[in-house]
C-alpha positions as CSV (number, residue, x, y, z in Angstrom):
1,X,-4.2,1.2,-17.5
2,X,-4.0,-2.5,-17.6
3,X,-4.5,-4.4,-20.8
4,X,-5.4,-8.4,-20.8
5,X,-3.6,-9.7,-23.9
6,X,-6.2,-12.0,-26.0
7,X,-9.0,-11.8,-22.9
8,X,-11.5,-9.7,-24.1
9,X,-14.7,-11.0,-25.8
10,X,-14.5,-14.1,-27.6
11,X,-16.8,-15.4,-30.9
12,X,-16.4,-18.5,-32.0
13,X,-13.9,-18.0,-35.3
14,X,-12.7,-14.2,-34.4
15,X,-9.3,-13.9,-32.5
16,X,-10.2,-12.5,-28.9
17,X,-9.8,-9.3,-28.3
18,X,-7.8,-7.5,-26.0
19,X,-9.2,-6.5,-22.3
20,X,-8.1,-3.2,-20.9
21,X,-8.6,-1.9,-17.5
22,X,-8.7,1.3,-16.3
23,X,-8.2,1.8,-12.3
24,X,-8.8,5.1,-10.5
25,X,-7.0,4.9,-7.0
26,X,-8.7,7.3,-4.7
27,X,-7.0,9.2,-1.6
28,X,-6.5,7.8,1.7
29,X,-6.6,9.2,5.2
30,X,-3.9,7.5,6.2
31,X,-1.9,5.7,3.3
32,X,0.1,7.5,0.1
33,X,0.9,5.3,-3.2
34,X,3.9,5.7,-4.6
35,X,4.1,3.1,-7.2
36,X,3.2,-0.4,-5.7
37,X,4.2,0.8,-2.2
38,X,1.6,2.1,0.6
39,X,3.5,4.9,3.3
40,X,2.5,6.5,5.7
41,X,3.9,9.8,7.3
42,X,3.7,9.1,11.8
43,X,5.1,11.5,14.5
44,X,7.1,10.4,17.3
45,X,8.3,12.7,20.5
46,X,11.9,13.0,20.9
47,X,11.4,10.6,24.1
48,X,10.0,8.2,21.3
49,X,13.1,8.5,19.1
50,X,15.8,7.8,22.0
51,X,14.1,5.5,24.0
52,X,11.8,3.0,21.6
53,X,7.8,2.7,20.4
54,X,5.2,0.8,19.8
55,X,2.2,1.1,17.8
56,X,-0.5,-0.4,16.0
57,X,-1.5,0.5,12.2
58,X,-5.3,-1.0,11.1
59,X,-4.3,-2.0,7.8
60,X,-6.9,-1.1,4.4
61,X,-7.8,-5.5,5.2
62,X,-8.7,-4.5,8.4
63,X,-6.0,-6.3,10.2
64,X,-3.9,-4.7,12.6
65,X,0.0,-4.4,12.2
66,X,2.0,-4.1,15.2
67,X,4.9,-1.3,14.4
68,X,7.9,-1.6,16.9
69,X,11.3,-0.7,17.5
70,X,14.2,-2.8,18.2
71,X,15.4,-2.8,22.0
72,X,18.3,0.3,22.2
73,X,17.7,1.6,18.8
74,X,17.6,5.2,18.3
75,X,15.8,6.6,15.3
76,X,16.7,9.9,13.2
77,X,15.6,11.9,10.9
């Protein structure tokens, strides 16, 4: 829950009240929350790991982020 200090509805000579909002985060195919961070789980083959990738992720703005490794960098688990 988020609460608006002061930004809730306003009469004229009453102190405004306070605004609180209540979010609901639904499930994603692709994406986890944990906390204010999105991940997102991706298998690579072992040819993958040793020798480099490239792939594209269609982010929830529909804009599409380009995922790469650097040149000679092996990745483990």
């Amino acid at each position: 829950m988020y609460v608006l200090t002061g930004e809730g509805h306003e009469t004229p000579d009453v102190m405004a009240g306070d605004l609180a909002i209540k979010f609901k985060v639904k499930k994603h195919r692709l994406f986890e929350r944990k906390g204010a961070d999105l991940f997102m789980t991706k298998k690579i083959t072992l040819l993958e790991a040793l020798t480099g990738f490239t792939f594209n992720v269609k982010t929830l703005n529909k804009k599409v982020l380009k995922i790469a490794t650097m040149p000679g960098e092996v990745i483990t688990h």
